[in-house]
C-alpha positions in Angstrom: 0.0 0.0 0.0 1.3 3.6 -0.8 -0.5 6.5 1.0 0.4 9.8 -0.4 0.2 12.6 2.7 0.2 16.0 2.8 3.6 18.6 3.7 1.7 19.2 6.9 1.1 15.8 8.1 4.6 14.5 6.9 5.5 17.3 9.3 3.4 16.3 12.0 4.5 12.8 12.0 8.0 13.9 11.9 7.5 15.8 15.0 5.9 12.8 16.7 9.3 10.8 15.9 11.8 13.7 17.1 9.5 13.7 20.0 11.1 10.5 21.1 7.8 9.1 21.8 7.6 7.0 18.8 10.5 5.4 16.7 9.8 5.5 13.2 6.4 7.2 11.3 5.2 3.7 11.2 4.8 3.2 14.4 3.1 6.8 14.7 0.6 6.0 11.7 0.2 2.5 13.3 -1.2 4.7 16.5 -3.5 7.5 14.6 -5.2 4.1 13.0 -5.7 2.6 16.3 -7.1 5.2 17.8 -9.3 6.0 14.7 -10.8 2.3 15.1 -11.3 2.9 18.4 -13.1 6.2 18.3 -15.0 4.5 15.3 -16.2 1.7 17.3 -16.8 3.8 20.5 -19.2 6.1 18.2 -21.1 2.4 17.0 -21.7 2.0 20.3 -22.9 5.1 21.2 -25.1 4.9 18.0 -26.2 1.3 18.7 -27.4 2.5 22.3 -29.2 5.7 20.7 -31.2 3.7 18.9 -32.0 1.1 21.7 -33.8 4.0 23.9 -35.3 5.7 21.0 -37.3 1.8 20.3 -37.8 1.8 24.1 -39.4 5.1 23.7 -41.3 4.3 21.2 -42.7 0.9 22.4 -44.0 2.8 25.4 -45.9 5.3 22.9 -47.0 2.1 21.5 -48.2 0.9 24.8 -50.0 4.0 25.7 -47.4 4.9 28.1 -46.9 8.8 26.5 -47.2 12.4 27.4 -49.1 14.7 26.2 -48.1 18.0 24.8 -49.9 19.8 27.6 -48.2 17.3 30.3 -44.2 17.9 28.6 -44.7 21.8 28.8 -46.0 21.0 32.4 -43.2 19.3 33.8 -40.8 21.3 31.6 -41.8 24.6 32.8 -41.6 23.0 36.5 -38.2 21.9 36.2 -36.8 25.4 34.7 -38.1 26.8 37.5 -36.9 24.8 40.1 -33.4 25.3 38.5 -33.7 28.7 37.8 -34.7 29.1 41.6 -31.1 27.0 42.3 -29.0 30.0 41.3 
């Protein structure tokens, strides 16, 4: 594989190596990749737990178990001022 990179992240890398912390660019490109999977896979999982407690919500709508619009603004209102009264 041949990755073509730009002046400023040749120079970036560089730094990385002068650093001392890593030994070669590999090893710093090894790194960014790692952490790039991770950060994908964190965000999957972030995603895949979204999605659960948007189909929770929405089997309790399908159960009968909503608010109304009247009831949100309710207990909205109440908490902002309860907060508001925090200050």
């Amino acid at each position: 594989m041949n990755v073509s990179l730009t002046p400023e992240l040749e120079r970036r890398i560089s730094e990385k190596v002068e650093s001392g912390l890593y030994t070669t660019a590999t090893e710093v490109v090894r790194e960014a990749l790692r952490l790039l999977f991770e950060a994908d896979e964190a965000r999957e999982q972030r995603l895949a737990r979204l999605r659960a407690d948007i189909q929770v919500g929405l089997d309790q709508l399908d159960q009968g178990e909503g608010l109304s619009g009247e009831q949100v603004r309710n207990e909205m209102t109440a908490l902002l001022v309860t907060r508001a009264g925090r200050r």
